[in-house]
C-alpha positions as CSV (number, residue, x, y, z in Angstrom):
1,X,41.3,93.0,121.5
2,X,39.6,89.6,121.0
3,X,37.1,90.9,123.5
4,X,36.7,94.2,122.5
5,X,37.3,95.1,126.3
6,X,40.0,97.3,127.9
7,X,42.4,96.0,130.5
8,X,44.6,98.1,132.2
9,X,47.6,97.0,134.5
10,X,49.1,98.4,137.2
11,X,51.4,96.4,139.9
12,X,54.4,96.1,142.2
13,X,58.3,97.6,141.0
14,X,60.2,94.7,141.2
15,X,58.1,92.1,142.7
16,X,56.2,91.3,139.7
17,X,53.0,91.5,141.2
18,X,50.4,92.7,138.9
19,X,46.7,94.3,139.1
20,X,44.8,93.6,135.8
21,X,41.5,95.4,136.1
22,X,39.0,94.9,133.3
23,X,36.8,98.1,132.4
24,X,33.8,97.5,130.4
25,X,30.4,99.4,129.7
26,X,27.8,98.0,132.2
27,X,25.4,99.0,129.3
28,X,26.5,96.5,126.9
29,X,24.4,93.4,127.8
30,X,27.7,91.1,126.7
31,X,30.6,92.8,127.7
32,X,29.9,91.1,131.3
33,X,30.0,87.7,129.7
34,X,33.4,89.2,127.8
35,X,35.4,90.5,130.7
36,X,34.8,87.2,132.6
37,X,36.1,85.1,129.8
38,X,39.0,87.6,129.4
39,X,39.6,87.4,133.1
40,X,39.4,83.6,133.1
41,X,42.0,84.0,130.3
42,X,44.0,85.5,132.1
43,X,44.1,83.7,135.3
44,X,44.4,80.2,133.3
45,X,47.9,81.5,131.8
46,X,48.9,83.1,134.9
47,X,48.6,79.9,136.7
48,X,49.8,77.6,133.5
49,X,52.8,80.0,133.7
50,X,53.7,79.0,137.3
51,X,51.9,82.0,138.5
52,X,49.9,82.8,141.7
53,X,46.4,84.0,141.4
54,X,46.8,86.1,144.7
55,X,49.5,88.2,146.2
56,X,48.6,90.8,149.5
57,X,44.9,90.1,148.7
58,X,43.7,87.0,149.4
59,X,41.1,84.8,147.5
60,X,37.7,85.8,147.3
61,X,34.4,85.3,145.1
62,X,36.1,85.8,141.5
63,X,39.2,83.7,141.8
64,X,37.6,80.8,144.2
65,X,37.6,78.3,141.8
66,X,41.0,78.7,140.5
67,X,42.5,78.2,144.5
68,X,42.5,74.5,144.0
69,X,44.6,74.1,140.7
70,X,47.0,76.7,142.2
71,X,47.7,75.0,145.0
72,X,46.8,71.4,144.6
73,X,43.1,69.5,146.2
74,X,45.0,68.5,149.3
75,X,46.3,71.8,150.3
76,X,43.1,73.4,149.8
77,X,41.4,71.5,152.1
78,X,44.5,72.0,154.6
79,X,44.0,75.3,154.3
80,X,40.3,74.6,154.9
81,X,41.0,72.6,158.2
82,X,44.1,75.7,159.2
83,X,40.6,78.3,158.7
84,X,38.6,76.0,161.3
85,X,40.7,76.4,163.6
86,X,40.9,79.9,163.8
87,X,37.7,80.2,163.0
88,X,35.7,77.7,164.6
89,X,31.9,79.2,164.1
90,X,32.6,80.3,160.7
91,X,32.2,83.5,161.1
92,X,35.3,85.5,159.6
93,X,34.7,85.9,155.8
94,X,32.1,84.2,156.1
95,X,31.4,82.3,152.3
96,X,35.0,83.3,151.4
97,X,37.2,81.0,149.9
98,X,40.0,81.2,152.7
């Protein structure tokens, strides 16, 4: 309601793993700006909660610059070094966040 935008949620029985999805009017020249603070809402409670920002999914664009409060700065770039070696040229998801 505080930003005038709809969210519905579907998820997981019994895992608790939940799929907000923000729907908006592409029209409105602000509801853009609205859904992202809504979704950064969300996300910063989720994780002040003890929460995970990703289940099955992984971490891409949107939720790239949560990954290091979830985890912590030197697991990210553990997980950084793991990609590398996987991965050496870079080329799987390539300016993913893992």
């Amino acid at each position: 309601d505080r930003h005038h935008l709809f969210v519905g949620t579907f998820g997981h029985a019994a895992d608790g793993n939940l799929h907000p999805t923000i729907v908006f009017d592409a029209a409105d020249p602000d509801a853009s700006d609205r859904a992202y603070r809504a979704f950064d809402e969300m996300v910063t409670r989720c994780l002040a909660l003890g929460g995970s920002i990703t289940g099955e999914h992984g971490v891409g664009d949107l939720k790239r610059n949560y990954l290091e409060t979830m985890v912590g700065t030197h697991e990210r770039v553990l997980m950084g070094q793991i990609k590398v070696v996987f991965d050496p040229p870079g080329i799987l998801n390539p300016g993913r966040a893992i």
